[in-house]
N, C-alpha and C positions, 0 to 999 in steps of 0.2 A: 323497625328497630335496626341500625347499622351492626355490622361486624364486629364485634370485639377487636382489637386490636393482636390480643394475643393468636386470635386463630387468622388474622392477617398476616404476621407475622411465619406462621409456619407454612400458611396456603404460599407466601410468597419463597421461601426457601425449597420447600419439597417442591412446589413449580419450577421453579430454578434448576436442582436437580434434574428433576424430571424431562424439562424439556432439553437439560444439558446429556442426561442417558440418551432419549428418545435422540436427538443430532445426532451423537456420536454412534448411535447403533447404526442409524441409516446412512450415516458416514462411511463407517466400516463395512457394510451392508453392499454397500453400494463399492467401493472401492475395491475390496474384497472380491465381489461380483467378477470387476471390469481385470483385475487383476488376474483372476482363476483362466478368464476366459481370454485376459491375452498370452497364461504361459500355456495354454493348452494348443494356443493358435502356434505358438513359440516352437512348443514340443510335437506337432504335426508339419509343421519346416523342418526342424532336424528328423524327424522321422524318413519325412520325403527325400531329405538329403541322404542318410543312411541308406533307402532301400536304391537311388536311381546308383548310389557307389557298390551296393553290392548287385547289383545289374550287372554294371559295368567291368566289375572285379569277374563275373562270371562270362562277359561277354570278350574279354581279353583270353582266357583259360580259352573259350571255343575258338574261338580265330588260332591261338598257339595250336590245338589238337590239329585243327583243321588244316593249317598251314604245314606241319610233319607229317599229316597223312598225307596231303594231295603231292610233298615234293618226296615219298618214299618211291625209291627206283623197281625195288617189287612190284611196289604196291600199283606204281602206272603200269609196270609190265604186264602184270594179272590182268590190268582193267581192258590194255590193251589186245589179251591174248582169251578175254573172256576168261579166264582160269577162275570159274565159282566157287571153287573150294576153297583156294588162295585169297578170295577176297573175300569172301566172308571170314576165314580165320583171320585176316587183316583186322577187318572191321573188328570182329570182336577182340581182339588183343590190344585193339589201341584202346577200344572202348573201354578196358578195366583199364588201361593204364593210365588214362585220365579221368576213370571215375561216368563219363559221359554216357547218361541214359538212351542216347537216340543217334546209332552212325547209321548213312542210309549214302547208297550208290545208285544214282541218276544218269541213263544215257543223254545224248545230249538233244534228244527228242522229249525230256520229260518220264522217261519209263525207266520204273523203279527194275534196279540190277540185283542189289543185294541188300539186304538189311543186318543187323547184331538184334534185332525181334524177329521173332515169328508171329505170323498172325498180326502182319502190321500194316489197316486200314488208312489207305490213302483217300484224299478227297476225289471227287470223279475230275473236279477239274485240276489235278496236281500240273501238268502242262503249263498253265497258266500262270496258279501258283508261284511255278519254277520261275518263268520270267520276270514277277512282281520284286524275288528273294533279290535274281542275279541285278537288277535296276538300283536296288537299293547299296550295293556294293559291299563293302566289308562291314558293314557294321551288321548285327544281331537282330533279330527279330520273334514276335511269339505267336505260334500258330498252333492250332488244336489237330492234333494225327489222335485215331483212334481213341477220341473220345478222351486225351487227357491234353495237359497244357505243355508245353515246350516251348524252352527259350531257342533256338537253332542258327546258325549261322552256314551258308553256303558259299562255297567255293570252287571254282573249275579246277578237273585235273586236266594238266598239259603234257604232251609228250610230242614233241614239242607243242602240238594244236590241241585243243582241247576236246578230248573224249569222253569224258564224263561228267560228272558233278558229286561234290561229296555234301553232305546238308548231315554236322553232328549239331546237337542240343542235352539240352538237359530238361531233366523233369520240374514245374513249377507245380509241388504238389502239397500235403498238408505240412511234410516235412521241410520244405523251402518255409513255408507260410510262420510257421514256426519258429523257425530261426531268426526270420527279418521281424518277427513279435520280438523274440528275446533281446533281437536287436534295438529295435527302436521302443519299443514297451507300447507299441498300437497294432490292436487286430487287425489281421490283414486277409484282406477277402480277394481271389482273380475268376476276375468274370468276365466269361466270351457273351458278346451280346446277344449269337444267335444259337449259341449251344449252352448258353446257362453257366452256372458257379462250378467253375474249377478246383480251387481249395480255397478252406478258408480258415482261420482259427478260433472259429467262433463254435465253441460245441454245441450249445444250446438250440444254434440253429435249426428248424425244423426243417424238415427236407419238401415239405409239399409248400410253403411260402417262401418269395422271393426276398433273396438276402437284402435289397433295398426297402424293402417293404416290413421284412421283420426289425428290420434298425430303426426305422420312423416308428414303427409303434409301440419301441419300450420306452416308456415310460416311470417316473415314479414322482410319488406324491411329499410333496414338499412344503412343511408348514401351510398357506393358504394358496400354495400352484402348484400346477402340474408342469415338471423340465425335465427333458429329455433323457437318456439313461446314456447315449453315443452323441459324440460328436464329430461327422465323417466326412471324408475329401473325397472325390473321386479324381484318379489318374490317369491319361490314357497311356499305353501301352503302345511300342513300334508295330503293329501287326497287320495285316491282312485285309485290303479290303475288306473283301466280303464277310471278313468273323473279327470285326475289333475287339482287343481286348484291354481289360479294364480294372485296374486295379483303386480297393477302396481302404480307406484307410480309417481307422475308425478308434475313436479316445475314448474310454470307458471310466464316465463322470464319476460313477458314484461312487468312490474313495474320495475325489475333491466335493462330492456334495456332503459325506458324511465329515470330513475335518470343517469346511464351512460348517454347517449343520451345530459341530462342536462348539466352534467361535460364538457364532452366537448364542447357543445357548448360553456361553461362561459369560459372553457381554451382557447377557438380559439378568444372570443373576447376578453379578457384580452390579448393574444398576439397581438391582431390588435392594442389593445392598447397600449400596447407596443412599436410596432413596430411603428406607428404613434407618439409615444413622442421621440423615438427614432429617427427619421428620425428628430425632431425639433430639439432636444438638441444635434444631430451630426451638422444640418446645421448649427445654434446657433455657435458650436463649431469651424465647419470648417471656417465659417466667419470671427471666429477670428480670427484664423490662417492664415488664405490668405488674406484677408483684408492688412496685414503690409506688406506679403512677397508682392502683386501685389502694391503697394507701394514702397517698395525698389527694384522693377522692373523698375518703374519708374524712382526712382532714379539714377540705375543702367544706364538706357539710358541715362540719365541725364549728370551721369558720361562721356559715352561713346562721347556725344555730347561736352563734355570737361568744361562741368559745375557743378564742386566740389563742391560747397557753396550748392547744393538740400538739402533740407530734407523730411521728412514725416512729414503727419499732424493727424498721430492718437491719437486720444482725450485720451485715456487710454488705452495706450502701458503698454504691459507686461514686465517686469524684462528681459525675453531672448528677446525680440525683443527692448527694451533700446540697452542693449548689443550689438542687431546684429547690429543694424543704427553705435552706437559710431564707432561698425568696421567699418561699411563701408565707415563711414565718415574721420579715420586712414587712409585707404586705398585707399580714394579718394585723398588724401593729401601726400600720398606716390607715389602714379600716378602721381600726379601732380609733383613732385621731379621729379620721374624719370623721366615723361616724358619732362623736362626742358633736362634733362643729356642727354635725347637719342636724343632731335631736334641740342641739343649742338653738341653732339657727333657726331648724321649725318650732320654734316654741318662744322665740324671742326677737326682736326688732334688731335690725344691725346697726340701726344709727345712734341707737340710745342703750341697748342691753336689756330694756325694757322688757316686760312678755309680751306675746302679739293677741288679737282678737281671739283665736282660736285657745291659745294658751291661756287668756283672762278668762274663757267660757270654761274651762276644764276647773279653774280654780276659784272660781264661783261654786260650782256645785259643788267643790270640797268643804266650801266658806256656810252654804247654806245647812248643809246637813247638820252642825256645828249649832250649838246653842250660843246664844251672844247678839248683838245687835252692831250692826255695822253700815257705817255711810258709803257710797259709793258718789266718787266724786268725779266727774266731767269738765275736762278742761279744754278747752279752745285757745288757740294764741289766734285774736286778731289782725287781718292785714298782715299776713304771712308771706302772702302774693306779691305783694308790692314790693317787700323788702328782698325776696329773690329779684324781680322784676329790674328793680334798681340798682339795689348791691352787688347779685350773681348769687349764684344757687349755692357756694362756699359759703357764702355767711348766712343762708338759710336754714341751713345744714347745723352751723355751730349755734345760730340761735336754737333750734329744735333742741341739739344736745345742751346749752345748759341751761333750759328751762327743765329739763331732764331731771339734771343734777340740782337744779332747787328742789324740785318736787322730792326727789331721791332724799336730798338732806332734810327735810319738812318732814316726811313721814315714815323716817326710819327708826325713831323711839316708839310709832306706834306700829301694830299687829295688824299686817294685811300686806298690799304687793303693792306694783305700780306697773300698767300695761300701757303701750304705745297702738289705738287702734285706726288712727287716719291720718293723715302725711300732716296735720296741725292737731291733731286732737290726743289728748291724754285721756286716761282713766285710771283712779287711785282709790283701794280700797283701806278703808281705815278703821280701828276697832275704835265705837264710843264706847269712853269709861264710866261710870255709874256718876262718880263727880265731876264729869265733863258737860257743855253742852255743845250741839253740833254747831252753834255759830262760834264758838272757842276753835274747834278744830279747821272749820273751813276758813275762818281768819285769820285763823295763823296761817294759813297755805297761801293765803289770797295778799298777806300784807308780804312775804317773802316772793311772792311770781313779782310784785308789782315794782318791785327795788332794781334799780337800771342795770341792764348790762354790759359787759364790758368787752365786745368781741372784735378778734383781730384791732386792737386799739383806735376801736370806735366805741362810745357812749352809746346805748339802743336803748331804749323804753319801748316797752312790748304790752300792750294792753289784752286781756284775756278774759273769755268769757266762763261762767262757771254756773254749772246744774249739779246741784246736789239729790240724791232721792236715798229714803233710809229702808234696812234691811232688818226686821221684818213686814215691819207696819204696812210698808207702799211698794214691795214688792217682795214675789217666793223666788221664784226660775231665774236663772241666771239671763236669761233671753229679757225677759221682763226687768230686769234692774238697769242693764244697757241701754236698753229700747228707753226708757223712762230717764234715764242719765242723757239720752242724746238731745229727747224732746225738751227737758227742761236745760240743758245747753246751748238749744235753738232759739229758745224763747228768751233765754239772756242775752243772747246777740237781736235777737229783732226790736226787745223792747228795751235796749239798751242799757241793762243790768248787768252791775259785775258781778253778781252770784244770784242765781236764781232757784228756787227751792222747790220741785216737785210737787204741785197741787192733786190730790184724786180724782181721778174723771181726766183728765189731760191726755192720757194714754190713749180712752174711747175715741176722742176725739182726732186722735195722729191715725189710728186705724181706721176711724171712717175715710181719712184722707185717703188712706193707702187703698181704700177700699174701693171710693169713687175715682181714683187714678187707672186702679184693673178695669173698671165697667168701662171710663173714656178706652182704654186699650181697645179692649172688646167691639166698642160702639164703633169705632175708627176702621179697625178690622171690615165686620160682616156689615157694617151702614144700613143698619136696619130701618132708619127712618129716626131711632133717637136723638139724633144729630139735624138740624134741618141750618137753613139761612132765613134770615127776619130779612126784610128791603125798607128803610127808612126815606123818604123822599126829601130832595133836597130841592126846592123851588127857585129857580132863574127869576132874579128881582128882573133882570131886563124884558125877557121876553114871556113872564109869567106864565112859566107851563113850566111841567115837570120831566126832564129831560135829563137827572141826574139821582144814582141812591146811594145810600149807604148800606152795606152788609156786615147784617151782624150777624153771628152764630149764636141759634141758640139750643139746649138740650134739654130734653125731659126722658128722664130715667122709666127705664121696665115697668119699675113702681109707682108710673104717673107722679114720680115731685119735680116737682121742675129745679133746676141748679144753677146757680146766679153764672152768667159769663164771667164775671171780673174772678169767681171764686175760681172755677174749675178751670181756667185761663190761667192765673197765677199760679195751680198746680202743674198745669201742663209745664210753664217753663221751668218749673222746681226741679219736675219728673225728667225733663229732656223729651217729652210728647210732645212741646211745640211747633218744632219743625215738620214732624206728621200730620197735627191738626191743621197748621199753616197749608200745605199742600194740597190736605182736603178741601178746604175752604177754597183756592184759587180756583182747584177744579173744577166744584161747585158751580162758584159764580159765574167764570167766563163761560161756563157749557150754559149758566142759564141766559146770560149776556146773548150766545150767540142764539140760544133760541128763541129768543125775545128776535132777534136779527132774522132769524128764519119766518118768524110769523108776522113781520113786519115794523118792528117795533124798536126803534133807535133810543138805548138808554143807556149812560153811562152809569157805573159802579165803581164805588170806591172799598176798597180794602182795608181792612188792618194788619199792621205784621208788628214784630218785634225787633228787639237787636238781635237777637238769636237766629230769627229765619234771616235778615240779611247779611249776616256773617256765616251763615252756612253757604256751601259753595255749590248747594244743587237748585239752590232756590232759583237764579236766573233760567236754568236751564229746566228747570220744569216751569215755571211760567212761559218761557216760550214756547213750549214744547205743546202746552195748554191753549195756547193762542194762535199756533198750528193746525191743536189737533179742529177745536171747532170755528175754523175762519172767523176768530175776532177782532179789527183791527186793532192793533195797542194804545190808540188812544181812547179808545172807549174804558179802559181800565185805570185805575187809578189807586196808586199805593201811598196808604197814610202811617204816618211813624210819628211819635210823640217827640217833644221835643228832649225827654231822659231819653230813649233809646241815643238819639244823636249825641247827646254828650259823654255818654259811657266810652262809645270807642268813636271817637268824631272821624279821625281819619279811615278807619275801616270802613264807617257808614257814607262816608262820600264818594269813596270808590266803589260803592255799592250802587250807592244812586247815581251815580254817572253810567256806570252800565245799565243801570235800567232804563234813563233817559235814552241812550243810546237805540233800546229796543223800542222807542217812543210811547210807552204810558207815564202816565201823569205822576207828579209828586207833590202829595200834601204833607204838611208840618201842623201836627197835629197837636189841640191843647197850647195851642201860642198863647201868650201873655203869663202863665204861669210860671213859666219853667225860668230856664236860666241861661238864654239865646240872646249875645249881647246883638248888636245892630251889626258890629262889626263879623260876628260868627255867622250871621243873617244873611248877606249879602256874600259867602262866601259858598253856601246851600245851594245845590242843584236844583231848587224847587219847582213849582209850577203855582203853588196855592199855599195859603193862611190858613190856617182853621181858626177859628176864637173861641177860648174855651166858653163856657157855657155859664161859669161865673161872674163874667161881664153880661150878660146878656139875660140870663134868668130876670132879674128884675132892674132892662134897661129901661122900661120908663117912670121908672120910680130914682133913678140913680144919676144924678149929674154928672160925677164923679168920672161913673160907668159909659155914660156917654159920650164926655169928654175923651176918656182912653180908648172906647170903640171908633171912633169919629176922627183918631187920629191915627189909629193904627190901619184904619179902611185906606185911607189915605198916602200911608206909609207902603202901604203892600201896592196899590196903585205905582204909586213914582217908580217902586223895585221892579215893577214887571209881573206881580201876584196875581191870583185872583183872591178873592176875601169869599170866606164861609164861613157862617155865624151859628152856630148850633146852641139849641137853648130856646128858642123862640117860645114863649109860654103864652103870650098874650098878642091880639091887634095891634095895639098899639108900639109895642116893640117892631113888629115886622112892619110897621108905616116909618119908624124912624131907619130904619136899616135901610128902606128903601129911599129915603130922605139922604141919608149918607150915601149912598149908593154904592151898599154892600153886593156883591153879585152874587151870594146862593144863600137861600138861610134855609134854617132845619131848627123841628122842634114836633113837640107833641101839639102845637097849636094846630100845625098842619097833618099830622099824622106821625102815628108812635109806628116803630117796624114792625112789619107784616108779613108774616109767611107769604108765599110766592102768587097764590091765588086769591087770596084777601087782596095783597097789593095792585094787583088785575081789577080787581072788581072796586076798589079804591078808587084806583086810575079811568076807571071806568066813569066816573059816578064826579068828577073832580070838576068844579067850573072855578073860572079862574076868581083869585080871591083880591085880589091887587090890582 
């Protein structure tokens, strides 16, 4: 089952939001981030600027001290005169008056003379020291004396040649460290590589872990990471070979991680918030929206249940959902149209208004349950064919409709209907009245169909056939008054009746047809053996053998009755099984053709077919196909057609027989002298062969007549290029005159009636020539 639309609606709004919070957090997240970490980079540049200027600002102050000490004329005097007392009270007098932690007097071998300390540890190699100070010239440098840090500058006294060295500094101690923090707002740590941390501002610091080593490992925990607690530069310092020193400078994050920290939390709950009014004003929203549609869902069943008049009841519909109801209320009302036309439509004919088969069967059984007696009357307009055929299917059309409107005006004073059930066929049901009789009512219908019509301003007479059967007497079920109205409709046109009146028993009769039409089904199907081929032999008046037969089909039913061909023949072409049985049969023959060929035995056969199998368009193509499959050649085969099939559709059936010829089996014209093949129609025929009916011939030598018309027509088929075949042959003396005329094949019961396939062997077997 899909989604609701309403919880689609808010999945896609609070997503919306959501993934609009979730960007912009990681936006600011991220931004935030890059920003904290470039004003911290920002604020460790000017840090560094701030501490190398107040370096500098103290490295100017020692150069001034130093530069007043070494040019005081005492003060060279003393140095020069060794006066120790004099120059240590120098030393220390200058040294308050410029504040300077460290004055110290150097002879110019490196050997300390005086110090402003006591107890003031020089390194062993100070000598050396000394020459690194005086190389580097007047600028400042930071060297570790007794164990603390000092910034120190060195300088020659001259008098005029230089006799000593003065080296003042200052202390870099917690109290520096301190200041240049106050200064720049970053801890600051001085650290000699080989003597360890000088001062630093870091109190926490523990004294037994190195100050690099304690900064890397403060840590703090931060949402789902761990970031560091410092972020630290390291500087080198001007100093000392042998003891570099090194100043670290160190940004103490967690003020900027705890205002981050803040941000986001206000941004995660400002999206909660968000996303919480968001989820209202989607649901808010989607309610309005599905509110009207599960409303016009209602509707919509509403509809389906076949009640147009629904509407909705929402209080304050929107402008598009105005709109969608007015549609659907258009379209409830267009349904309802149509579906008037479509129950019309299924229930009645569109060319007449008529009711149709299905609708006549519904109002039969309303007619029967009904006490009363009533005709049911069956109409047929003959030759309905023709007049579309000729005229065009518009005046086919307007003849059906107003033979309509006779019937319509005929039996509209009387109680019953009038249904339209096959593209020519009526049926009208009419109430008899106690002082009527049913030849009063169907004569009145029959003297009004038969009065000329007048369509598109043409004059038409329309001849029409009619079955009447009455209700109750000769039929109960509505299936049974139809079925019995068709039968006796049928048998008004076959036996050329304008009203034909349902006799009892007539019905039995249509259903054993219908019955032996399913067993041919059946038999045609599974070919059990009910079905076989008879071979009738057809004797060579020339060379007196039997080298020709005819096949006939014949069947005998489950129930051993045997069933006439011409019967179950004539139902097959009724049924449309022709063409199937037709099929069967070629197949049949030519496979027994060719096994006659296979065991040695050279015999032609001839066929029967109808107009139906030669105007079907598979029939060439499975004969050849048959003649293929069992290497027959095609002139052993021979197709015979009456002379009615050829007049029915003459030009179809010629192009029929030209393609056959073309395939090379034979053609006979079956039933000659009967029918109605002028000479001129005759010599127009694809043929190969005459057949003569069998009513010449039955009693030719009793008949002059007959002999004369055989005797001429042998003769006639000769000069055309025919051969002549005489079927009939009942007596000697017939088949002595045939061979007198010298007819070329004759066939009869004289020589042999057909014979199933083994009989016909054993026939042939057995056969000395009789001629």
């Amino acid at each position: 089952m899909g989604t609701s639309l309403k919880h689609r609606i808010i999945t896609l709004c609070v997503g919306l939001v959501l993934l609009t919070a979730v960007a912009s957090l990681v936006s600011f997240w991220w931004s935030t981030s890059h920003f904290n970490e470039s004003q911290v980079q920002q604020d460790m540049q000017v840090a560094e600027n701030v501490y190398q200027q107040y370096l500098k600002a103290k490295e100017r102050l020692l150069m001034t001290a130093a530069t007043v000490l070494t040019a005081d004329f005492g003060f060279k005097q003393a140095v020069a005169t060794r006066d120790a007392d004099t120059i240590s009270s120098v030393l220390y007098n200058h040294s308050q008056r410029i504040d300077a932690d460290l004055m110290l007097l150097f002879d110019t071998r490196g050997q300390l003379i005086s110090a402003n300390q006591s107890n003031i540890e020089l390194p062993a190699d100070t000598p050396q020291l000394m020459k690194q100070l005086l190389a580097q010239g007047n600028s400042s440098t930071f060297m570790v004396i007794s164990n603390k840090l000092y910034q120190v500058i060195v300088l020659p006294v001259k008098a005029p040649r230089t006799i000593a060295y003065s080296m003042v500094g200052f202390a870099i101690d917690a109290t520096v460290a301190k200041e240049l923090k106050e200064l720049t707002g970053m801890e600051i740590s001085f650290i000699a590589v080989r003597t360890g941390l000088k001062a630093t501002t870091m109190a926490e610091h523990p004294s037994h872990l190195p100050l690099l080593e304690y900064i890397d490992s403060q840590i703090v925990d931060r949402w789902f990471s761990e970031d560091p607690v410092y972020l630290s530069a390291k500087l080198h310092l001007p100093g000392l070979v042998n003891n570099p020193i090194n100043v670290v400078l160190s940004a103490d994050l967690s003020e900027h991680y705890k205002e981050f920290d803040k941000l986001v939390l206000t941004v995660i709950l400002l999206s909660f918030g968000t996303i919480v009014l968001g989820f209202i004003t989607s649901g808010i929203l989607a309610n309005n929206l599905t509110t009207p549609l599960q409303q016009l869902t209602v509707m919509a069943k509403q509809f389906a249940q076949g009640n147009y008049l629904a509407n909705i009841s929402e209080s304050r519909p929107s402008k598009e959902v105005c709109e969608l109801v007015d549609a659907f209320q258009e379209m409830g009302e267009d349904i309802q149209t149509r579906e008037k036309q479509i129950r019309f439509q299924a229930r009645h004919d569109t060319l007449t208004g008529f009711y149709n088969r299905t609708a006549a069967l519904d109002l039969l059984s309303n007619y029967t349950e009904e006490t009363g007696s009533y005709y049911l009357i069956a109409i047929d307009i003959k030759g309905l064919r023709h007049i579309n055929d000729k005229l065009g299917p518009r005046v086919g059309d307007s003849c059906i409709q107003a033979v309509a409107q006779r019937i319509k005006e005929s039996t509209h004073l009387l109680h019953g209907f009038n249904a339209r059930v096959g593209g020519d066929e009526f049926l009208s049901v009419v109430e008899v009245k106690p002082d009527s009789t049913k030849q009063h009512c169907v004569e009145q219908l029959r003297l009004a169909l038969n009065q000329y019509y007048v369509i598109q301003k043409l004059e038409i007479s329309l001849r029409f056939s009619v079955g009447v059967v009455q209700y109750p007497e000769q039929a109960q079920t509505p299936e049974d008054m139809i079925r019995r109205a068709l039968i006796a409709v049928d048998a008004a046109a076959q036996d050329g009746h304008e009203v034909y009146y349902y006799q009892n028993g007539e019905d039995e009769a249509h259903l054993e047809r219908l019955q032996i039409i399913d067993e041919l089904k059946h038999a045609l199907k599974n070919d059990s053996g009910q079905l076989f081929m008879a071979y009738q032999p057809k004797l060579n008046m020339g060379s007196g053998k039997i080298d020709k037969v005819e096949a006939l089909i014949r069947w005998k039913r489950s129930n051993g009755q045997w069933v006439s061909p011409e019967f179950f023949i004539d139902l097959a072409e009724q049924s449309g099984l022709i063409v199937e049985l037709t099929q069967w049969v070629v197949s049949t023959v030519v496979g027994q053709v060719g096994s006659w060929l296979h065991e040695g035995l050279t015999m032609k056969a001839a066929i029967n077919v109808s107009a139906q199998d030669i105007a079907n368009k598979e029939f060439f193509s499975h004969l050849e196909r048959a003649l293929a499959k069992h290497k027959v050649p095609a002139n052993l085969i021979t197709i015979e057609l009456t002379e009615r099939d050829m007049i029915e559709n003459e030009e179809q059936g010629i192009n029929a027989l030209k393609a056959l010829k073309s395939l090379g089996v034979m053609i006979s014209l079956d039933d000659y002298g009967v029918g109605q093949t002028s000479l001129g129609r005759l010599k127009m025929l694809p043929i190969d062969e005459l057949k003569l009916d069998k009513v010449f011939i039955l009693k030719l030598n009793e008949s002059h007549q007959d002999q004369c018309i055989v005797q001429s027509t042998i003769s006639l088929g000769h000069q055309l290029g025919f051969s002549v075949v005489a079927e009939g042959v009942e007596n000697a003396e017939s088949l002595k005159l045939l061979k007198q005329m010298r007819c070329d094949y004759a066939q009869g019961y004289y020589l042999s009636r057909p014979l199933p396939t083994k009989e016909f062997l054993d026939w042939l077997g057995s056969y000395n020539e009789v001629v």
